[in-house]
C-alpha positions in Angstrom: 70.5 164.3 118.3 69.0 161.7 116.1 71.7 159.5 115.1 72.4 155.4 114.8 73.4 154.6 118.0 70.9 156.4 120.1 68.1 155.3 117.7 69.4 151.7 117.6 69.1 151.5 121.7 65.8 153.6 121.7 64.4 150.7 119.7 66.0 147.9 121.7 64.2 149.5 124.4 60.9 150.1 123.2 60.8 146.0 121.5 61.9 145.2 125.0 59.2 147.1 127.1 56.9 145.5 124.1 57.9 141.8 124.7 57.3 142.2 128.4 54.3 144.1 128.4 52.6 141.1 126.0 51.5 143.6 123.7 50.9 141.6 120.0 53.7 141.1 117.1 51.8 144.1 115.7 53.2 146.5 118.0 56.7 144.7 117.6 55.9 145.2 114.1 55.3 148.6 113.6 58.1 149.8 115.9 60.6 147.5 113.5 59.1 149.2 110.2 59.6 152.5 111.8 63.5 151.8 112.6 64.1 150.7 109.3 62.1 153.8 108.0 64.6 155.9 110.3 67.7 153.9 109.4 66.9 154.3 105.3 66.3 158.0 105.4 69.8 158.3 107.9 71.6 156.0 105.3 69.6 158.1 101.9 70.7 161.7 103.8 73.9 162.6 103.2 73.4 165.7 105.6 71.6 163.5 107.9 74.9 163.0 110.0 72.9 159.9 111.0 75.9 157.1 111.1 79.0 159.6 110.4 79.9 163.2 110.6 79.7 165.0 106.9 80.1 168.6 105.9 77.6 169.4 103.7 77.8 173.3 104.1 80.8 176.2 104.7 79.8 179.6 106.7 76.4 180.6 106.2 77.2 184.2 107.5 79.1 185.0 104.2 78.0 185.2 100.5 80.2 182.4 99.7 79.6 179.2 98.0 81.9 176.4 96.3 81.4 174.7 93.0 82.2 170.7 93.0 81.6 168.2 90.4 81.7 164.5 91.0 82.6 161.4 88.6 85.0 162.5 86.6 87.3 162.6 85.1 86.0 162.1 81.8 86.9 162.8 78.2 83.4 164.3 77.2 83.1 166.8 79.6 85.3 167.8 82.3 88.2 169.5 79.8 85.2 171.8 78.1 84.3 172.8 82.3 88.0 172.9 83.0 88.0 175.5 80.0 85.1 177.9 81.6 86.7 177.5 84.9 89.9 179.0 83.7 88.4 181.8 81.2 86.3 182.4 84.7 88.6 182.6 87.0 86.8 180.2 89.3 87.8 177.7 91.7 86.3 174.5 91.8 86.6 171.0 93.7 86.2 167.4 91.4 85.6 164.5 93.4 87.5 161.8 91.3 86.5 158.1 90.6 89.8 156.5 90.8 89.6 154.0 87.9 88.5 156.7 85.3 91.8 158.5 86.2 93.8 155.9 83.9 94.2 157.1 80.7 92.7 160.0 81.7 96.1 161.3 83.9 96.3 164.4 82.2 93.1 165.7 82.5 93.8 164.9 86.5 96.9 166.8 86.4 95.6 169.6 84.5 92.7 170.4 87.1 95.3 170.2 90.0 97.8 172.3 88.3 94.8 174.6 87.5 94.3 175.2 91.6 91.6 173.1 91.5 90.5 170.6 94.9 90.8 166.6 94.0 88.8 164.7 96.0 88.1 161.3 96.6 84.6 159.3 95.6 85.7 156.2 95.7 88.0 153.4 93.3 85.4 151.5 91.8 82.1 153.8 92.8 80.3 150.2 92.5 77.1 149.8 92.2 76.4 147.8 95.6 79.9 149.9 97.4 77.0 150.4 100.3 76.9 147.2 100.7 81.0 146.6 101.2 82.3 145.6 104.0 84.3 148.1 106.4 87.7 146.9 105.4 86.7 146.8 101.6 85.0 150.3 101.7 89.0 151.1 103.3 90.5 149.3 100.8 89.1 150.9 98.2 89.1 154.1 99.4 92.8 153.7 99.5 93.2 152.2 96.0 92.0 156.0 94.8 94.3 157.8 97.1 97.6 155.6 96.2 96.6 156.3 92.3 95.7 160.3 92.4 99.4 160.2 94.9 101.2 158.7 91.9 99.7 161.2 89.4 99.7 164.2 91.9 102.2 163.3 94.5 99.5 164.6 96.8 97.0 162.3 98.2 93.3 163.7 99.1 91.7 163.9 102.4 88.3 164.8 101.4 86.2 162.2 100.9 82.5 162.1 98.9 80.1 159.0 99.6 79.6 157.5 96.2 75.2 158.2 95.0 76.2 160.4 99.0 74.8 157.3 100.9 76.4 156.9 104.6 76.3 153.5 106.9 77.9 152.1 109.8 80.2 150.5 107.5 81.4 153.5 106.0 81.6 155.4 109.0 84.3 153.0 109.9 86.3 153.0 106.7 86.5 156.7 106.8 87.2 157.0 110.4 90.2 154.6 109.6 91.4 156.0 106.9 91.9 159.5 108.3 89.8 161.2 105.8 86.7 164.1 106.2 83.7 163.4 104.2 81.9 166.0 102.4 78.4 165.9 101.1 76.5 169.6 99.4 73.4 171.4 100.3 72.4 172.2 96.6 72.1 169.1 94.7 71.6 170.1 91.0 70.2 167.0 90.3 72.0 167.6 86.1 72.4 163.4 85.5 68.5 163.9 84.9 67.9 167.3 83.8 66.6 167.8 80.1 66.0 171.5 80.2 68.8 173.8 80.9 67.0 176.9 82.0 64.8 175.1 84.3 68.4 173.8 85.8 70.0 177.4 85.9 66.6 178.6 87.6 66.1 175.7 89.9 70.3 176.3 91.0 69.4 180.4 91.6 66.6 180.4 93.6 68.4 177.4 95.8 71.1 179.9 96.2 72.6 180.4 99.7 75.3 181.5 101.7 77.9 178.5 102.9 76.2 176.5 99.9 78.4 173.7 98.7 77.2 172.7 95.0 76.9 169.3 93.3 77.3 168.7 90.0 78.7 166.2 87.8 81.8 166.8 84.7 80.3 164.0 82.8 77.1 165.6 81.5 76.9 167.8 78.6 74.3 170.3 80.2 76.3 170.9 83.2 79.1 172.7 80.9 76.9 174.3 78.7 75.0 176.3 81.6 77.9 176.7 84.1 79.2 179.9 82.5 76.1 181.7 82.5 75.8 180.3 86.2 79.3 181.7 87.2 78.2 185.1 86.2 74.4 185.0 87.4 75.9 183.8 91.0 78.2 187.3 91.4 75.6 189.4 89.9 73.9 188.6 92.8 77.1 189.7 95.1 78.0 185.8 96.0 81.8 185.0 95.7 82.8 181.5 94.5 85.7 179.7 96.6 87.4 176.3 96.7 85.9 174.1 98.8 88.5 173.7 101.5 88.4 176.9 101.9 84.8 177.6 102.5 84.2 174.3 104.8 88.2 175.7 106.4 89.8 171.8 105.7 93.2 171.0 104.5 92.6 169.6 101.2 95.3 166.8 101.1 96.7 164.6 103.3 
């Protein structure tokens, strides 16, 4: 299996076998760009499992799928999907960034209560988190789980990558922190989507058993299609559960 360690030694081993055969900086060259190459598309893969384990599907044997939306919570948005889910009847799992949840406890509470999964993405979901050290990627990973305890008196276990990018880093933090991280295999790609039937038909055809789906409760396009997405998905004989169910996790820690 392609991952960071065995890559890393494969290319220790091939600039060494360069160096000592005399072979040009070229060749030393090319075999670096092709490392990096490897170790961007490992970090830029959340399913990659490149530098850390990350579920990113449930059973594929079974017509079941879970819903998850990331980034919340947020005043716009994530009540009005809160309100489908309910009049639905559906399950769903929100990976939180912790400093939107002040001022925002009650929408927090109201998804848990609800039966809905709270995750963790993150305190600060900063722009350059991927660059953070081990021990600030833990710290902050923690920051989130001491704040959704104090709102939920439960603290989450499941963990998201923040924009789903993984590094050696990370790998560490999690690994320390005793959580389990959880990427998707359907990304909806809604931040950027202008047109909501392309979105509902781009999310159909993707449709799969064990799919785990992304989406985000701070867009306005997201809630507007998701009921007509609910019903399309168990027309076509697919039955939505929570997340720690499909992926078979304990939710909180």
């Amino acid at each position: 299996m392609l991952n960071f360690r065995n890559t890393s030694l494969l290319f220790i081993l091939l600039a060494l076998i360069t160096w000592l055969a005399g072979l040009s900086w070229f060749w030393l060259l090319a075999v670096s760009l092709v490392y990096a190459m490897i170790l961007f598309l490992g970090s830029y893969r959340v399913d990659s499992q490149f530098y850390m384990p990350v579920i990113c599907k449930g059973d594929m044997q079974a017509k079941k799928i879970a819903l998850s939306f990331d980034d919340g919570p947020a005043e716009s948005y994530t009540t009005g999907i809160l309100e489908v889910l309910k009049e639905k009847n559906t399950p769903a799992a929100f990976f939180c960034i912790g400093h939107r949840i002040t001022g925002r406890e009650a929408i927090l509470q109201r998804a848990h209560a609800e039966g809905h999964l709270i995750g963790n993405h993150s305190y600060s979901h900063h722009a350059l988190f991927d660059l953070f050290s081990a021990s600030k990627m833990e710290k902050d990973l923690e920051q989130m789980n001491k704040l959704a305890g104090q709102v939920l008196q439960c603290r989450p276990r499941l963990f998201r990558p923040p924009y789903g990018v993984t590094n050696p880093n990370l790998a560490k933090a999690v690994q320390r922190s005793g959580m389990v991280a959880v990427g998707w295999n359907i990304r909806s790609l809604d931040t950027m989507a202008k047109n909501e039937k392309q979105l509902f038909d781009k999310l159909m055809r993707s449709l799969q058993p064990g799919a785990i789906i992304l989406f985000h409760d701070t867009v306005k396009i997201t809630w507007q299609l998701l009921p007509a997405f609910i019903d399309a998905v168990r027309e076509s004989g697919y039955e939505i559960v929570r997340l720690d169910e499909l992926i078979n996790e304990t939710p909180y820690a």
